[in-house]
C-alpha positions as CSV (number, residue, x, y, z in Angstrom):
1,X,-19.5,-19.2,-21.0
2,X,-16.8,-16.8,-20.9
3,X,-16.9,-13.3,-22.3
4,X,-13.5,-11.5,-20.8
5,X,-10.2,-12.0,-22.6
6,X,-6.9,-13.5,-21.6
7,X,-6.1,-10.4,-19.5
8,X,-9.8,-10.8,-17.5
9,X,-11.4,-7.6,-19.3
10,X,-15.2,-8.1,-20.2
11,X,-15.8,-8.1,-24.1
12,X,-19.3,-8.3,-23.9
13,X,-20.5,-5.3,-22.4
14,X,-22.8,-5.3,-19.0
15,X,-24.5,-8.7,-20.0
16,X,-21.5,-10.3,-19.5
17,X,-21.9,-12.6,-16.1
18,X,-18.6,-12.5,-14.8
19,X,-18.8,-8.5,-14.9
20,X,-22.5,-8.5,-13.2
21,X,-20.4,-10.8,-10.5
22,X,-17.3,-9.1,-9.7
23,X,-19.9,-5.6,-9.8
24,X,-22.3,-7.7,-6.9
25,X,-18.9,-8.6,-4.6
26,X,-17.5,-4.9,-5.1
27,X,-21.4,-3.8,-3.8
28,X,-21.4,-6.2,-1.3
29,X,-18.1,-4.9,0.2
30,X,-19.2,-0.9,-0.1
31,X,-22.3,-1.7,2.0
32,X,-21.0,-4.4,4.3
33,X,-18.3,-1.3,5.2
34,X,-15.2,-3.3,4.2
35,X,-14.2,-0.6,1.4
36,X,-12.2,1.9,1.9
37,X,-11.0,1.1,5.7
38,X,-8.2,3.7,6.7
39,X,-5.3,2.7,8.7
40,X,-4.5,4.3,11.8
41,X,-2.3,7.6,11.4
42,X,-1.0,7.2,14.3
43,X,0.6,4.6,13.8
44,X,2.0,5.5,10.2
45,X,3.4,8.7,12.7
46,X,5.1,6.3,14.9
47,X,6.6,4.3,12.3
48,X,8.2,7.0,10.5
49,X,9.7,8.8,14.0
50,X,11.6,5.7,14.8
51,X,12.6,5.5,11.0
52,X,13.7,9.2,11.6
53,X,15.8,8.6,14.6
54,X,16.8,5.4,13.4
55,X,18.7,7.8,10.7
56,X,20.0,10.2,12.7
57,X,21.8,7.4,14.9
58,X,23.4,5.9,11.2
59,X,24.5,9.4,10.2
60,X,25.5,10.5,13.3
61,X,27.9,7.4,13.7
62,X,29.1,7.5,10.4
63,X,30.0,11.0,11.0
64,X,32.1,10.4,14.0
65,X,33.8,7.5,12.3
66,X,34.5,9.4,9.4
67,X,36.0,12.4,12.4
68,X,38.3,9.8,13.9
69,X,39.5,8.3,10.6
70,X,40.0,11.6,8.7
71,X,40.0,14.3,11.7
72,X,43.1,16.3,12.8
């Protein structure tokens, strides 16, 4: 039986078995500790300091071109 629509919303209210499914694996994952892991931060900070100095290198060489096309 299937009681969810072409998009995979239930139309049959909490009865519906694939609802009382998809609630039992989202349960499962809350208490097993799989929900809601955060990344490390530290990492994110890494990531964004090369990004950052990865920027300053492209505008700092685009500058100095730009000096020794245009520069008196």
């Amino acid at each position: 039986m299937n009681c969810c629509n072409d998009m995979g919303t239930c139309t049959q209210g909490r009865d519906c078995p694939i609802r009382k499914q998809r609630a039992k694996e989202t349960d499962d994952a809350y208490l097993n500790g799989e929900w809601g892991k955060v990344a490390d931060p530290y990492g994110d900070v890494a990531d964004t300091f090369k990004a950052l100095i990865a920027f300053i290198a492209v505008t700092a060489t685009l500058t100095l071109f730009a000096f020794f096309i245009w520069g008196k």
